[in-house]
C-alpha positions in Angstrom: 143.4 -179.2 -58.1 140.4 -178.7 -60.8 137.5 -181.0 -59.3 136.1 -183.1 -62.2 133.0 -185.0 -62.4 132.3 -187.5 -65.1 128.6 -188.2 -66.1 127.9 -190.9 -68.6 125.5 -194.1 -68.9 128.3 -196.2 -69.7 130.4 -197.6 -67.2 132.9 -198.5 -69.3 133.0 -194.9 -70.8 133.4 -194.1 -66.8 136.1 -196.0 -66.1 137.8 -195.2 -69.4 137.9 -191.3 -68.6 138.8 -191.7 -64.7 141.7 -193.9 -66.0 142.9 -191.4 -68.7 142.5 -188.6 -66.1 144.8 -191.0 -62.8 148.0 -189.6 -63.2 146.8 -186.0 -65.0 148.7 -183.2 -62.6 146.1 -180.6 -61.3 142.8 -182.5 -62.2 141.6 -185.1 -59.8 138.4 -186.9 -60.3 136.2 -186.5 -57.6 132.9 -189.0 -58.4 131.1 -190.8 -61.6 127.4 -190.5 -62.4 125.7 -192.6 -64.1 122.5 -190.0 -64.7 121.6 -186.3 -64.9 120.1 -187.1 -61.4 122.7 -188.9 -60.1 125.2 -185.6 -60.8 122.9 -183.1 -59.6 122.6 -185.5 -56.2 126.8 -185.2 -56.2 126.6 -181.8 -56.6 124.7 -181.2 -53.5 127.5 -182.5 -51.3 130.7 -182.2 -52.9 132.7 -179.4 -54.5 133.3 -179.2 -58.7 134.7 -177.4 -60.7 134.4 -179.0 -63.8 131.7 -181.6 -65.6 132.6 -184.4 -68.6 128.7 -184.7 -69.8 127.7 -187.2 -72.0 124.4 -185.9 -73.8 122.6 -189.5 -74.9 121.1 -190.6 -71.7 118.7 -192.6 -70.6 115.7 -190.3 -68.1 117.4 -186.4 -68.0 119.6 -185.9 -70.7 122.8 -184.6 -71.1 121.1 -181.6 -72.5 118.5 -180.8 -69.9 120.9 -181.8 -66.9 123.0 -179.1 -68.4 120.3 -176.4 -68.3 119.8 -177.5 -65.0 123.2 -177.2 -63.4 123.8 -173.8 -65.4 121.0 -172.6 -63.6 121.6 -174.0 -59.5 125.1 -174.1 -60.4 126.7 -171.3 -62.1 130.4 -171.8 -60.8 130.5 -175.3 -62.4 131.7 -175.4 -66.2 130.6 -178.3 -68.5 132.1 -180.1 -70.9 130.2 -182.1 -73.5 131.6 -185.9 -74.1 129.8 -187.5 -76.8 130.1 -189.8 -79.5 128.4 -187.7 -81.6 129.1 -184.2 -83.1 126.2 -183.3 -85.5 125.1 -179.7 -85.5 122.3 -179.9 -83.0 123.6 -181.5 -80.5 126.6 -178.8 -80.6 124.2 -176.1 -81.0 121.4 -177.8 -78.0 124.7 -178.0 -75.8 126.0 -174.5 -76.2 122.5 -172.7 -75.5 122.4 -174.9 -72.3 125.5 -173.5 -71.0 128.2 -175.8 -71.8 131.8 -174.7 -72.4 133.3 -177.2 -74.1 132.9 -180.0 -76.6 134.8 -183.0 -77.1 134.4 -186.9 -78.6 134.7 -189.6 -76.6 137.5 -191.0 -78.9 139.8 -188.0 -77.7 142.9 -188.6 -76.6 144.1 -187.8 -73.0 146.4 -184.9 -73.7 143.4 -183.2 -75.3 140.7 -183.8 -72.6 143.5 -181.6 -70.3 143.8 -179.4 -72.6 139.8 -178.9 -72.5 139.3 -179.2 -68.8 142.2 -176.4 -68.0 141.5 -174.6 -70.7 137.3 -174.0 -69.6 138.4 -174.1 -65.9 140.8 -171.0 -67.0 137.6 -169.2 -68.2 138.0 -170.4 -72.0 136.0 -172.6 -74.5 136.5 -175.7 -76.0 136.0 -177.2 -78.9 137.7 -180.5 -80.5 138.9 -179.6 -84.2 135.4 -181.8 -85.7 133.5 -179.7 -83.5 134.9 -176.5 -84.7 134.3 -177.7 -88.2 131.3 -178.2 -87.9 130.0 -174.7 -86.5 132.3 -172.7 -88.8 130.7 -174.6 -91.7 127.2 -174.3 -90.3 128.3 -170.0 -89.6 129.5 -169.4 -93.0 126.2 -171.4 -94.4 124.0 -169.1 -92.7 126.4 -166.2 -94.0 126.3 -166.8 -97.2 122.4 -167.5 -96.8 121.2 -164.1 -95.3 124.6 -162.5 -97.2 122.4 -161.2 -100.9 126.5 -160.7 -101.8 127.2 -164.2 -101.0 130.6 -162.9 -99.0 132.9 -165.0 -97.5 135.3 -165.3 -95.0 139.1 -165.1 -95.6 141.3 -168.3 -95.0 142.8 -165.8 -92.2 139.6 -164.7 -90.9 138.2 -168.3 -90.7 141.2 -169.1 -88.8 140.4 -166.4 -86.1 137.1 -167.7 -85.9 137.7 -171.1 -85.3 140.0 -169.4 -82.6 137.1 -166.8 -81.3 134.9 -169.8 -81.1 137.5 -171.2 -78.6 137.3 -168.2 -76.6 140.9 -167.2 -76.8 141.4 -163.4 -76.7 143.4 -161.4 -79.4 146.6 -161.4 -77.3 146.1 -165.4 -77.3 145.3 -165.6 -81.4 148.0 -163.2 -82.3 150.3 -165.4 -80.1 149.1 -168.4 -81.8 149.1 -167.3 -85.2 152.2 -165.1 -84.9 150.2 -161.9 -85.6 150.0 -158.5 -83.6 146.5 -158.2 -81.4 146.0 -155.2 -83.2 145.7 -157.4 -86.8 143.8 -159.9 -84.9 141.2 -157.3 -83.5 141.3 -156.0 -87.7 140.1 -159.2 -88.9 137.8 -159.5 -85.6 136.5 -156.4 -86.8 136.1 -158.0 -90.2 134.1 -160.6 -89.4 131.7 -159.2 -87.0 131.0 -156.9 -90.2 130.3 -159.0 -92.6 128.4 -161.7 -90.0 126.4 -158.7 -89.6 126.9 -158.7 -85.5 128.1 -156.9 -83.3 129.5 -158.8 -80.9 131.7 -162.5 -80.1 128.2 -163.6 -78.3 125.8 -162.4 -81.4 128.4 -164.4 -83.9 127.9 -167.9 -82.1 124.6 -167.4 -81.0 123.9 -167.4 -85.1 124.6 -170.8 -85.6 
């Protein structure tokens, strides 16, 4: 069973998620916090695997609880749950170690899609989410780019993908494409990014 922990202010936000999450097969919810210092206090005495972390919250936010817990707790994987998905909050979330993004106005098929896809060792991202960071990646392409290049409508596509954390075997199978086109475009785009790597592309956000 993946071992979830839901922190958020609201305790009708809570109960919504624990509801959703009853009858999910292989995810069990294990406690609700109302506080970054109400989770780290769970953590201490029982076992997770994965956090749903809202990021407004009153005291320790949503952001700083998640620095915290990356740090004590390496094992445990977080999920942001908010109700908002402007760029800074994605961008404040992702440096703190979370690996995954949702809205609160997700549905429940999607939330275990999330939580089995991070606990699996992937990333998350609802489809706004993604949006957002591959508009706010191409912006700073184009920006630092003097040839203003862009990325193909099949290159964006594997980034939204490589965002996700899927691996070429998982894109090609997705986009019924051979890994070897998949690690092409890969190439592609880490040249014209200018990186060298899947961490140096979304750390340039």
């Amino acid at each position: 069973m993946i071992k979830v922990l839901i922190v958020d202010d609201h305790k009708t936000v809570r109960n919504g998620i624990k509801d959703m999450l009853r009858d999910s097969d292989g995810i069990e919810v294990i406690d609700a916090a109302e506080s970054g210092d109400k989770a780290l206090h769970i953590l201490k005495e029982k076992e997770i695997d994965i956090i749903l972390m809202d990021i407004k919250m009153p005291g320790k936010n949503g952001i700083a609880t998640t620095k915290e817990i990356t740090k004590k707790y390496p094992t445990v994987k977080i999920i942001a749950c908010s109700m908002f998905y402007a760029k800074s909050n994605i961008i404040d979330m992702f440096k703190a170690g979370a690996s995954g993004y949702l809205l609160k106005t997700t549905q429940e098929e999607e939330i275990n899609r999330a939580i089995e896809e991070v606990y699996g060792g992937s990333k998350y991202f609802s489809s706004e989410v993604s949006s957002v960071m591959l508009t706010s990646l191409l912006s700073n392409v184009s920006k630092s780019n003097s040839k203003n290049v862009l990325l193909s409508k099949r290159e964006s596509e594997i980034l939204v993908l490589i965002k996700k954390g899927l691996t070429n075997d998982n894109i090609g199978s997705q986009l019924d494409i051979s890994h070897r086109t998949v690690e092409k475009h890969r190439q592609n785009i880490f040249a014209k990014c200018g990186v060298n790597s899947t961490v140096e592309l979304i750390t340039m956000m």
